[in-house]
mmCIF file of the N, C-alpha and C atoms, coordinates in Angstrom:
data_MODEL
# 
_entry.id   MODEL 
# 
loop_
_atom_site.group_PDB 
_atom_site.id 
_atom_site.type_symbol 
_atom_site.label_atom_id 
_atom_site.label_alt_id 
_atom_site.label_comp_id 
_atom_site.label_asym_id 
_atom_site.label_entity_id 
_atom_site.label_seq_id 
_atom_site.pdbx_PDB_ins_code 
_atom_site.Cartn_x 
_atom_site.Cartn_y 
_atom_site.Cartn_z 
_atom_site.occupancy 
_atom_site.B_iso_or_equiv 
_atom_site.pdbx_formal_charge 
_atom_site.auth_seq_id 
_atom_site.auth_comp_id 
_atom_site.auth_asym_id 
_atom_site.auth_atom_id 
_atom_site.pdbx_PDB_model_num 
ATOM 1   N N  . UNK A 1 1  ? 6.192   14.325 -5.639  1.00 0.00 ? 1  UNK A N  1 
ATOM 2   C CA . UNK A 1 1  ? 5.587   13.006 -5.599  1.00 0.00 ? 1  UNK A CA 1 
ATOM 3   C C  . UNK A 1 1  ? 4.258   13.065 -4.858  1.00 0.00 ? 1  UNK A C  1 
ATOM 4   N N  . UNK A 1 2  ? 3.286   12.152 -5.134  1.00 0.00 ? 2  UNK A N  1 
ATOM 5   C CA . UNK A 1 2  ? 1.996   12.266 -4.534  1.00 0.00 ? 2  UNK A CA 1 
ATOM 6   C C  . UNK A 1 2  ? 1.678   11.013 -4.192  1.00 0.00 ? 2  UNK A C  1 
ATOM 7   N N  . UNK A 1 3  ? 1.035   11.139 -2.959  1.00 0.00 ? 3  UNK A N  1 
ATOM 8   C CA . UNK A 1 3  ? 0.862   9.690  -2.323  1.00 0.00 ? 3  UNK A CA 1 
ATOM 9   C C  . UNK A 1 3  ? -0.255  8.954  -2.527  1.00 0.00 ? 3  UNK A C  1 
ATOM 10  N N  . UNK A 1 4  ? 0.010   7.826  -3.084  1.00 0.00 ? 4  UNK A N  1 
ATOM 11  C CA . UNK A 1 4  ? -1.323  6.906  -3.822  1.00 0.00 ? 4  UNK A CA 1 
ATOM 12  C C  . UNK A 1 4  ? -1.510  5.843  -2.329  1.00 0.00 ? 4  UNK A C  1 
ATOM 13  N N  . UNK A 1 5  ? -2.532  5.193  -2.555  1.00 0.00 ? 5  UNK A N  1 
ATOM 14  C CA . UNK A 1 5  ? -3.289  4.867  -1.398  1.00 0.00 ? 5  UNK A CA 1 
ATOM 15  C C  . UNK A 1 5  ? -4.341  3.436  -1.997  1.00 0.00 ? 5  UNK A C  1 
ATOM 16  N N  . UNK A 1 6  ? -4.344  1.938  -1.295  1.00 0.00 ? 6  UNK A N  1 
ATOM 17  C CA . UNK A 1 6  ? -5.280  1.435  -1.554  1.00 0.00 ? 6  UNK A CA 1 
ATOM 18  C C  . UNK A 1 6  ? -6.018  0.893  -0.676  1.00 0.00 ? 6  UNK A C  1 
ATOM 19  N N  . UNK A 1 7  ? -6.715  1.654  0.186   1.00 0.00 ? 7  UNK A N  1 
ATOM 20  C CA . UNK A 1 7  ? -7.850  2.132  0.734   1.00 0.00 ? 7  UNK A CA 1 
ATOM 21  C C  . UNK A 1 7  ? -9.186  1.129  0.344   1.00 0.00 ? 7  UNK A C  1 
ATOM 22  N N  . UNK A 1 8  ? -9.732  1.921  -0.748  1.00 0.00 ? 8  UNK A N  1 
ATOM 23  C CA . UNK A 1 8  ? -11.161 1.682  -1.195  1.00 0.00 ? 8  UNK A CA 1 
ATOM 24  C C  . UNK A 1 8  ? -10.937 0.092  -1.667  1.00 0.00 ? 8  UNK A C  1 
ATOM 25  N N  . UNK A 1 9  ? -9.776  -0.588 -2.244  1.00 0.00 ? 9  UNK A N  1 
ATOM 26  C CA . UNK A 1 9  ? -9.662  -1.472 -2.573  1.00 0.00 ? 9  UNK A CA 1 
ATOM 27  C C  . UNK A 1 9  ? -9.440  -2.546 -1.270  1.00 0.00 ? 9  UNK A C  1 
ATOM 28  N N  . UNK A 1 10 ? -8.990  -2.483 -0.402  1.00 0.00 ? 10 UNK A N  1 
ATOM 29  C CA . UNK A 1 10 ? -8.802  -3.168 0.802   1.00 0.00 ? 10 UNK A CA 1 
ATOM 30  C C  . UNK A 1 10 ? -10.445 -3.156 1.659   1.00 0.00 ? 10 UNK A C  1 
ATOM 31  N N  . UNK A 1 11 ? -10.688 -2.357 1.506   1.00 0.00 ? 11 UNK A N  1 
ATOM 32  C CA . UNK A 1 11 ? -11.918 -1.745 2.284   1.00 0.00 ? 11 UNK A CA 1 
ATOM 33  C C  . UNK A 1 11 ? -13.221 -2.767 1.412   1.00 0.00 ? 11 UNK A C  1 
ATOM 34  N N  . UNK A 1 12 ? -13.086 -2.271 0.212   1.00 0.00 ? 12 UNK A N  1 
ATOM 35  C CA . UNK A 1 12 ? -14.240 -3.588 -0.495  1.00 0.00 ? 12 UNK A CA 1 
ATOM 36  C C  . UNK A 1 12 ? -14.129 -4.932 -0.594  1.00 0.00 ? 12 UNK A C  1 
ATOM 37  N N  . UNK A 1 13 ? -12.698 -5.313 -0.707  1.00 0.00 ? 13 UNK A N  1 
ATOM 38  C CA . UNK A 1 13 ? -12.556 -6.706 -0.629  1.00 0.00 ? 13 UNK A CA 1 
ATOM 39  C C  . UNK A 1 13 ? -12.519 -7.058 1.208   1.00 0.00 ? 13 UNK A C  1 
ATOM 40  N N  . UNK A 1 14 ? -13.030 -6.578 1.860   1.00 0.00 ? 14 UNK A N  1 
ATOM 41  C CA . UNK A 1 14 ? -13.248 -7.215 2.860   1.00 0.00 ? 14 UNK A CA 1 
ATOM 42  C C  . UNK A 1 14 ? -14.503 -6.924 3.349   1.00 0.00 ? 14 UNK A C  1 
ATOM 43  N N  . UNK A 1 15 ? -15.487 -6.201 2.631   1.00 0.00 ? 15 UNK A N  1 
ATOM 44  C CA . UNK A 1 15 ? -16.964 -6.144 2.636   1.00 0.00 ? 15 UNK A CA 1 
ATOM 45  C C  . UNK A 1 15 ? -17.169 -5.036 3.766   1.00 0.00 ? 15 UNK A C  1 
ATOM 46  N N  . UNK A 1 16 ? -16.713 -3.585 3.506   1.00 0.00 ? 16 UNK A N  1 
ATOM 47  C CA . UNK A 1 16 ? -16.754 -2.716 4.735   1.00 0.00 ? 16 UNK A CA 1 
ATOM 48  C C  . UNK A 1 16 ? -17.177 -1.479 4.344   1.00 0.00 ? 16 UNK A C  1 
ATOM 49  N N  . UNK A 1 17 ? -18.367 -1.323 4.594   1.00 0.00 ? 17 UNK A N  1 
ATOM 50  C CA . UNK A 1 17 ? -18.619 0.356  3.646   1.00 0.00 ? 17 UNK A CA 1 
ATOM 51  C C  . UNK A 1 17 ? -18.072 1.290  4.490   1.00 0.00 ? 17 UNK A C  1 
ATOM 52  N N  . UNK A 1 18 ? -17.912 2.538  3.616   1.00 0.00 ? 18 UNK A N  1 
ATOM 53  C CA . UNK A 1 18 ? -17.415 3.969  4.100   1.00 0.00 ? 18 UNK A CA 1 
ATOM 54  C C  . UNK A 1 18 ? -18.511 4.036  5.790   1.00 0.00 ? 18 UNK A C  1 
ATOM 55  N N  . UNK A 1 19 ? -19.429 3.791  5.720   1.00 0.00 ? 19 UNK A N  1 
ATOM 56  C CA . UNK A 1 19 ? -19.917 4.265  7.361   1.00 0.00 ? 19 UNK A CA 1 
ATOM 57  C C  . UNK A 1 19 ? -19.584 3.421  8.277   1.00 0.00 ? 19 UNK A C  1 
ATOM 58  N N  . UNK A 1 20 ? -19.542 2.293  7.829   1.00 0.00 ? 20 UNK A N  1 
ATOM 59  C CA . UNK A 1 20 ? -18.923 1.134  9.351   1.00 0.00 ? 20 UNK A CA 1 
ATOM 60  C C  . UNK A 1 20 ? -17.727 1.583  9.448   1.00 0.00 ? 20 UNK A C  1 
ATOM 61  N N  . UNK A 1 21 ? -16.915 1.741  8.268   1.00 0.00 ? 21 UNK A N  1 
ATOM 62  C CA . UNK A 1 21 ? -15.580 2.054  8.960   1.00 0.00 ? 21 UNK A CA 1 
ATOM 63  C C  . UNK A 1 21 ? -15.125 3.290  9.092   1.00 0.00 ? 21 UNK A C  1 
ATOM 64  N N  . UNK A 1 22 ? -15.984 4.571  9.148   1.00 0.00 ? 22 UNK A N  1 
ATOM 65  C CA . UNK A 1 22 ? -16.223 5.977  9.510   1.00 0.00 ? 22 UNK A CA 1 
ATOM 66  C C  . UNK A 1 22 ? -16.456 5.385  11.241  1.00 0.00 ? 22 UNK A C  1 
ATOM 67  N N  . UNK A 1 23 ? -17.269 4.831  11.473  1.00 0.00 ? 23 UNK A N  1 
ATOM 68  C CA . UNK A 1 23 ? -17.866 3.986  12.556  1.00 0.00 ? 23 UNK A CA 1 
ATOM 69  C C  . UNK A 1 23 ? -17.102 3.652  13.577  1.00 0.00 ? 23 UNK A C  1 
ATOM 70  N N  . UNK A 1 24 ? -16.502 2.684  13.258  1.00 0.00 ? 24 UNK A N  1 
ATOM 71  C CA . UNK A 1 24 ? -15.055 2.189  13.764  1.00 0.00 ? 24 UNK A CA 1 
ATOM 72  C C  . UNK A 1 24 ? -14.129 2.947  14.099  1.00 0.00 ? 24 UNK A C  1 
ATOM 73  N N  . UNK A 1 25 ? -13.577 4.177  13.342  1.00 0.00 ? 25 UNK A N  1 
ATOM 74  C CA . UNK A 1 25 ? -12.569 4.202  13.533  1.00 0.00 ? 25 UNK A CA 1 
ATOM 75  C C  . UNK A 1 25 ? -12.449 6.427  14.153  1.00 0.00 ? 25 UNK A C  1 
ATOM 76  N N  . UNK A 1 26 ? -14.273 6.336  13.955  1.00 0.00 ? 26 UNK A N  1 
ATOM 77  C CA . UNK A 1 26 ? -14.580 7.550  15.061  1.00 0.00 ? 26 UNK A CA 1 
ATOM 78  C C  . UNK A 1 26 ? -14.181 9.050  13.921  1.00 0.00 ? 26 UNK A C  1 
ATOM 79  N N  . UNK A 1 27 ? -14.207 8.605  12.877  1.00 0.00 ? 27 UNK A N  1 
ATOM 80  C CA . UNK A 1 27 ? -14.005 9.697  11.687  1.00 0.00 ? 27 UNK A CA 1 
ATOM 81  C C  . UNK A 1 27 ? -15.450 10.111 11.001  1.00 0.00 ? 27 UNK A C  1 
ATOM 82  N N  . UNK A 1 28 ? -15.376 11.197 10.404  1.00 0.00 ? 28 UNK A N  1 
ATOM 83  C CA . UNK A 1 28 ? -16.316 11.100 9.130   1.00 0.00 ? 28 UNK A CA 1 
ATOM 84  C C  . UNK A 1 28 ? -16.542 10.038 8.070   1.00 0.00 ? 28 UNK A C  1 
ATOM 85  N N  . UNK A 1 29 ? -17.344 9.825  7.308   1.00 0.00 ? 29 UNK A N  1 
ATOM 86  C CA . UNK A 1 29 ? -17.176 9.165  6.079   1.00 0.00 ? 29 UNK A CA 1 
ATOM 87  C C  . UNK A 1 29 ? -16.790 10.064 5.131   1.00 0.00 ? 29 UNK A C  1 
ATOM 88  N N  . UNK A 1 30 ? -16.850 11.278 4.664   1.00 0.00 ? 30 UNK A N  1 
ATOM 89  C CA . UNK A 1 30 ? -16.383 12.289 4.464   1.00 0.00 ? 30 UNK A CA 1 
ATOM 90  C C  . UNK A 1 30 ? -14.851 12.014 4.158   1.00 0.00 ? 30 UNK A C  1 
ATOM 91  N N  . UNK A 1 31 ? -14.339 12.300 5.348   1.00 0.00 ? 31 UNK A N  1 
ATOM 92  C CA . UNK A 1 31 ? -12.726 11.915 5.319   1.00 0.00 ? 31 UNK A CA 1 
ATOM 93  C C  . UNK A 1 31 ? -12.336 10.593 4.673   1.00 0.00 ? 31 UNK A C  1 
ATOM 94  N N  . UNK A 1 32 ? -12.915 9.540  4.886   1.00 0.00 ? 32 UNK A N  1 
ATOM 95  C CA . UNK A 1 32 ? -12.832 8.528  4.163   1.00 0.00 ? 32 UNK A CA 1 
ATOM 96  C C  . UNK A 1 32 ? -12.727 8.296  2.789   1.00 0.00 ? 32 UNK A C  1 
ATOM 97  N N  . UNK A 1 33 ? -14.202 8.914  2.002   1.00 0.00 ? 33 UNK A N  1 
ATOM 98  C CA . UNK A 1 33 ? -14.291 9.045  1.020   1.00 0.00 ? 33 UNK A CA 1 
ATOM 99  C C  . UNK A 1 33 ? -12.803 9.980  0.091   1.00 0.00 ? 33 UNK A C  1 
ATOM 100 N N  . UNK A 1 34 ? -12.764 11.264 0.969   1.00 0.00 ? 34 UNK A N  1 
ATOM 101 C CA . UNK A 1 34 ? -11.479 12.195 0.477   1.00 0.00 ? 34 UNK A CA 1 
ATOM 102 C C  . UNK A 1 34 ? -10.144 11.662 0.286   1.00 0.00 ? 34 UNK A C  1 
ATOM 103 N N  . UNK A 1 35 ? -10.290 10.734 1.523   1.00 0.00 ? 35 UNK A N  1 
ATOM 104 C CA . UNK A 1 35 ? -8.576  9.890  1.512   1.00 0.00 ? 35 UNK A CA 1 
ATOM 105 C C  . UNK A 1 35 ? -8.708  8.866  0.167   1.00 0.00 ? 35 UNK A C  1 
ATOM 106 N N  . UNK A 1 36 ? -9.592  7.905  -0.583  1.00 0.00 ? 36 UNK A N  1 
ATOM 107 C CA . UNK A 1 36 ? -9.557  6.971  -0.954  1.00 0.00 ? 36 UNK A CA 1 
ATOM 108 C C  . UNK A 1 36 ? -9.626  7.431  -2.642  1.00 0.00 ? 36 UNK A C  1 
ATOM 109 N N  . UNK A 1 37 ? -10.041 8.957  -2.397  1.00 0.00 ? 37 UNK A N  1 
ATOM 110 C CA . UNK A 1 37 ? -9.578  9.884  -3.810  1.00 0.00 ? 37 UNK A CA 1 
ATOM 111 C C  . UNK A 1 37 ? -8.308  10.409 -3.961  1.00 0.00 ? 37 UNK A C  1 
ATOM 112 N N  . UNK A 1 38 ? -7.858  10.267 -3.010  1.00 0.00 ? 38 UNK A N  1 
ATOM 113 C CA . UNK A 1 38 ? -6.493  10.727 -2.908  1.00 0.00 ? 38 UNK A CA 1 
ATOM 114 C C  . UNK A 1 38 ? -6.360  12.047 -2.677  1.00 0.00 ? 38 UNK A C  1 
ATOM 115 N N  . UNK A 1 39 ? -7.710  12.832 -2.273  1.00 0.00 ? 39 UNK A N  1 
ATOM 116 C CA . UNK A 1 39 ? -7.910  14.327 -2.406  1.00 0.00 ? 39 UNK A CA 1 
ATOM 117 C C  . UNK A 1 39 ? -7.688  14.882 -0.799  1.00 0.00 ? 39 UNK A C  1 
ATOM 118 N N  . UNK A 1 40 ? -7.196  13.948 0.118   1.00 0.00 ? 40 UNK A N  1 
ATOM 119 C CA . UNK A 1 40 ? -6.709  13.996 1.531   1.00 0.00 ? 40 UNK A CA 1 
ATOM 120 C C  . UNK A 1 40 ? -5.421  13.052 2.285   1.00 0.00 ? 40 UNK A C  1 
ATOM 121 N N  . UNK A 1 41 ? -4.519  13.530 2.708   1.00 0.00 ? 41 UNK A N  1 
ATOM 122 C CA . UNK A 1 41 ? -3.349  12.345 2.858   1.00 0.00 ? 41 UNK A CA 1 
ATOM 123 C C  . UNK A 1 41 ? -3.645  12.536 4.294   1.00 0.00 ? 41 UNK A C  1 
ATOM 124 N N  . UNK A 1 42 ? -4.137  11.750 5.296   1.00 0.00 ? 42 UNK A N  1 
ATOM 125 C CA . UNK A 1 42 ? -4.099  11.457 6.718   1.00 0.00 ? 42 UNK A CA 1 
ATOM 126 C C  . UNK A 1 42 ? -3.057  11.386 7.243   1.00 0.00 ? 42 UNK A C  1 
ATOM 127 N N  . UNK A 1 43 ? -3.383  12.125 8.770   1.00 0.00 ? 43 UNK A N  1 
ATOM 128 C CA . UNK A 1 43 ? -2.498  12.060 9.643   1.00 0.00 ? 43 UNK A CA 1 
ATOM 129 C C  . UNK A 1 43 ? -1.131  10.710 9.910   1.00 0.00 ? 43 UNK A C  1 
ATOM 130 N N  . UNK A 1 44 ? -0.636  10.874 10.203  1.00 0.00 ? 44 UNK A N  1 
ATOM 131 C CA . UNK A 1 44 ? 0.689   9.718  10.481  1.00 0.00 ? 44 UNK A CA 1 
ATOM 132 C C  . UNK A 1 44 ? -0.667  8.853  11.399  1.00 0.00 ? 44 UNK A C  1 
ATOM 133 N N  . UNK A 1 45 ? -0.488  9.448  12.488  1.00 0.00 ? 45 UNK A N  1 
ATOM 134 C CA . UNK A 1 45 ? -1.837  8.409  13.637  1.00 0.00 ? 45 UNK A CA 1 
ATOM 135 C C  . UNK A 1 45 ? -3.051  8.072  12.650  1.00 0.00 ? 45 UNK A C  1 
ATOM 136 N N  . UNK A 1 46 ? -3.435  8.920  11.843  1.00 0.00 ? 46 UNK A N  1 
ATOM 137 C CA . UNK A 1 46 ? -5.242  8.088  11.225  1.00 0.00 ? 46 UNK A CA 1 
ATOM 138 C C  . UNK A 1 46 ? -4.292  6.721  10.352  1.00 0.00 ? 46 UNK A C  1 
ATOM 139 N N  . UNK A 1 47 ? -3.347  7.020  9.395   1.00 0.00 ? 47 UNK A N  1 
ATOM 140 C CA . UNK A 1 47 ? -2.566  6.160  8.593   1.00 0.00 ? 47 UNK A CA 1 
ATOM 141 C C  . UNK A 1 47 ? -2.479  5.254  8.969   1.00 0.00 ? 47 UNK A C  1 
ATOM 142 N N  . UNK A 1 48 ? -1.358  5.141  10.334  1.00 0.00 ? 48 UNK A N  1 
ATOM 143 C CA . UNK A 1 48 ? -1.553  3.860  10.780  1.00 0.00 ? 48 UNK A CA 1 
ATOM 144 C C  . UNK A 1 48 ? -2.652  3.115  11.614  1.00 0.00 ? 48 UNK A C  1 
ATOM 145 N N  . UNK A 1 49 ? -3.684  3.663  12.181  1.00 0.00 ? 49 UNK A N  1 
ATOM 146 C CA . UNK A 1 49 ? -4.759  3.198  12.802  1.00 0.00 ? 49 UNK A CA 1 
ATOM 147 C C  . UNK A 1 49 ? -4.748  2.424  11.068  1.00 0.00 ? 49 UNK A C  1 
ATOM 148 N N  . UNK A 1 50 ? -5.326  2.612  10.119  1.00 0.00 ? 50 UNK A N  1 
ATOM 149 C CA . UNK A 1 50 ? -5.805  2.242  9.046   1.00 0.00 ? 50 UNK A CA 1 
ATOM 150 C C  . UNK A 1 50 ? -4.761  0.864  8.542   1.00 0.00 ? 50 UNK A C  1 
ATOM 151 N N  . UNK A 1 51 ? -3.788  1.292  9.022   1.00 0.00 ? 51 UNK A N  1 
ATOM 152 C CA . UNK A 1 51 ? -3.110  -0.640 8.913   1.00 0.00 ? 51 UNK A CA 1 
ATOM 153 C C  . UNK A 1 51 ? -3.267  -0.961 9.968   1.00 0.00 ? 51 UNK A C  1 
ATOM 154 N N  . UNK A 1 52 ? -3.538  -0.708 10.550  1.00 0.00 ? 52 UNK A N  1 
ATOM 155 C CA . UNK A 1 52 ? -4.131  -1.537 11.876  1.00 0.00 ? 52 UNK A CA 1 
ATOM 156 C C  . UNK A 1 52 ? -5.343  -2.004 11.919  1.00 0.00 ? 52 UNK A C  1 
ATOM 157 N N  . UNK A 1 53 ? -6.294  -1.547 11.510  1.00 0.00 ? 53 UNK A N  1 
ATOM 158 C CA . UNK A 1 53 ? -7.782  -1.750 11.137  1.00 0.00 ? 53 UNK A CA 1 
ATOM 159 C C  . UNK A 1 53 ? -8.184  -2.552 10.159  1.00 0.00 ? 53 UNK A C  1 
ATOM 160 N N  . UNK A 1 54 ? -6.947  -2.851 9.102   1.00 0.00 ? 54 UNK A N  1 
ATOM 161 C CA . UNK A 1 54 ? -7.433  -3.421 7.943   1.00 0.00 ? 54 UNK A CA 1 
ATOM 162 C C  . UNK A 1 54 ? -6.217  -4.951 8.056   1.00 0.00 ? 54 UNK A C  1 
ATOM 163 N N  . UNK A 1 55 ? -5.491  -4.579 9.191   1.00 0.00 ? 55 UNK A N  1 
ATOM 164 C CA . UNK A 1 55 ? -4.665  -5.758 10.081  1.00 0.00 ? 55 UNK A CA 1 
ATOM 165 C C  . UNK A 1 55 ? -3.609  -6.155 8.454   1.00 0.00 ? 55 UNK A C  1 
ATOM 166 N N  . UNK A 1 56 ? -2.917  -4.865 7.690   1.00 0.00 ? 56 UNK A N  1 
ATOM 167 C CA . UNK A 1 56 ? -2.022  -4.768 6.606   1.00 0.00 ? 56 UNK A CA 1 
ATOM 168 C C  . UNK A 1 56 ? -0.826  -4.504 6.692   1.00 0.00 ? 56 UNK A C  1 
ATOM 169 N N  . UNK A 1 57 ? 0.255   -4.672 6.479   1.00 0.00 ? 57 UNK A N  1 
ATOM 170 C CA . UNK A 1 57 ? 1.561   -3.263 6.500   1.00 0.00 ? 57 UNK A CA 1 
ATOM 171 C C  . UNK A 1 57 ? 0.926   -2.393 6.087   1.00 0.00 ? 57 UNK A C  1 
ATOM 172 N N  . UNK A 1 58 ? 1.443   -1.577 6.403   1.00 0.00 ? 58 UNK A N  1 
ATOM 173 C CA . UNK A 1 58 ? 1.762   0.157  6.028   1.00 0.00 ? 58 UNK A CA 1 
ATOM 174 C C  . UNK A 1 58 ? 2.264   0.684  4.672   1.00 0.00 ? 58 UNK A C  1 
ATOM 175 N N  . UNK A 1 59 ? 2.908   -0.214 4.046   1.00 0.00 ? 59 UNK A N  1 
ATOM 176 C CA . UNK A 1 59 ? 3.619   -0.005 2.680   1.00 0.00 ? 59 UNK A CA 1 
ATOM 177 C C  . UNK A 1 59 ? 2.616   -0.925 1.882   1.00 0.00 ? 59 UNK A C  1 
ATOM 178 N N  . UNK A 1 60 ? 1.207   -1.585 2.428   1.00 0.00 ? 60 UNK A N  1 
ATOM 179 C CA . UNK A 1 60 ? 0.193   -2.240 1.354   1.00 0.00 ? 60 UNK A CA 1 
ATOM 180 C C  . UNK A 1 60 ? -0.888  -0.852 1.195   1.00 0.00 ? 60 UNK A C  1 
ATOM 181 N N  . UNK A 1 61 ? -1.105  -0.176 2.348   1.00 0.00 ? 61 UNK A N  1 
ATOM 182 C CA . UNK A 1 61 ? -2.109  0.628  2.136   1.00 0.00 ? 61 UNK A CA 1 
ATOM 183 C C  . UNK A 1 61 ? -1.150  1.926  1.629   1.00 0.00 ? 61 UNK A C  1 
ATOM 184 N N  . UNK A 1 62 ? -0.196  2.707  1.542   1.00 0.00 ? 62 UNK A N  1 
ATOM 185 C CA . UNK A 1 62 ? 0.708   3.436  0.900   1.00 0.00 ? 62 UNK A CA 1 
ATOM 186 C C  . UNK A 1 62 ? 1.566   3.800  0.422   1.00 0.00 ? 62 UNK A C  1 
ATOM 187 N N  . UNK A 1 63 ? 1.670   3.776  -0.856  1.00 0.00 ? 63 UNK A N  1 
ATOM 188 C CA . UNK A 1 63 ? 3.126   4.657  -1.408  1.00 0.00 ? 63 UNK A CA 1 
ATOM 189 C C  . UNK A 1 63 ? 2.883   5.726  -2.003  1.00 0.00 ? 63 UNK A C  1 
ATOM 190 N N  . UNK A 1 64 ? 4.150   6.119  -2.497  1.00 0.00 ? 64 UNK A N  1 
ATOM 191 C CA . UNK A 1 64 ? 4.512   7.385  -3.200  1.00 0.00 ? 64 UNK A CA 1 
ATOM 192 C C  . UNK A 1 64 ? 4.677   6.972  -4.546  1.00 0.00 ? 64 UNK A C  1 
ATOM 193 N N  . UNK A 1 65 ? 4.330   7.666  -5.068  1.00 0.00 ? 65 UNK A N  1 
ATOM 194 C CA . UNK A 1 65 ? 3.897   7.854  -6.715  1.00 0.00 ? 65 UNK A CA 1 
ATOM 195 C C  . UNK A 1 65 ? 4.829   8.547  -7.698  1.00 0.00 ? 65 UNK A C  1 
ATOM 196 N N  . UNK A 1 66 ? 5.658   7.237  -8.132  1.00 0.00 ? 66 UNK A N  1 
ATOM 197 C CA . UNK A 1 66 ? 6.947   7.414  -8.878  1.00 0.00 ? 66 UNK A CA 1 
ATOM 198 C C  . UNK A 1 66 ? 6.967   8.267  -10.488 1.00 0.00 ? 66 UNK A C  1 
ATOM 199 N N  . UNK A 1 67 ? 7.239   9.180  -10.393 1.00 0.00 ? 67 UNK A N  1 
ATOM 200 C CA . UNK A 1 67 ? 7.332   9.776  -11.735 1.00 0.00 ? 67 UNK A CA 1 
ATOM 201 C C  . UNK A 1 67 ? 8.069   9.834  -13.128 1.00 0.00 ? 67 UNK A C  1 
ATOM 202 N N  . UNK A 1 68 ? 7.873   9.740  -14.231 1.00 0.00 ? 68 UNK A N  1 
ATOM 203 C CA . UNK A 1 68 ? 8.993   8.908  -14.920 1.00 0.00 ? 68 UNK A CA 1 
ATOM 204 C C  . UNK A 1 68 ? 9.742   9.942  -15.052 1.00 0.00 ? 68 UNK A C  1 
ATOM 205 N N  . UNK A 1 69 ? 11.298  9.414  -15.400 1.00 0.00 ? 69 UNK A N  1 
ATOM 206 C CA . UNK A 1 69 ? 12.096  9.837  -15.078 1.00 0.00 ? 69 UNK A CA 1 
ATOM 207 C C  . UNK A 1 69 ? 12.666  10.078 -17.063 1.00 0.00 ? 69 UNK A C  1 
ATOM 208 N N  . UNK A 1 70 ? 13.119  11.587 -17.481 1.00 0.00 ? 70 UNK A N  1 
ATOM 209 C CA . UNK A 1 70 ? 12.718  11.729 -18.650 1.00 0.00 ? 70 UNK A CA 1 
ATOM 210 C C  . UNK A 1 70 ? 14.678  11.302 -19.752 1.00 0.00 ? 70 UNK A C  1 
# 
C-alpha cells in the first residue's frame, strides 16, 4: 500500500505557497514539494506538525491507498 496525501490541496485552498510554509515549519521547500508528489512520506513528527499547521486531523491530510482487491 502507498500513502496518498492531501497536502498541496489543503495548502492552496488556504492561500500558502511551498516557501511560507517551508518557512514556518523550518523545512526545505524541496521536501515539501517531494511530500505533496507523494515521492517522500514524512517523518511521524513532520506529519503531524502538518495537521497541526494546517489545524486538520491526521486522517484529512493521510491515508493509505487501497488496492483493488481481484
Amino acid at each position: 500500500m502507498k500513502v496518498i496525501n492531501h497536502i498541496k490541496e489543503i495548502r492552496l485552498g488556504k492561500g500558502i505557497t511551498q516557501v511560507q510554509m517551508a518557512e514556518d515549519l523550518q523545512i526545505t521547500r524541496q521536501t515539501i514539494n517531494a511530500i505533496e508528489r507523494n515521492k517522500y512520506n514524512p517523518s511521524l513528527e513532520l506529519a503531524l506538525k502538518l495537521a497541526e499547521y494546517f489545524n486538520v486531523p491526521f486522517e484529512r491530510l493521510f491515508y493509505l491507498e487501497k488496492k483493488e482487491e481481484k
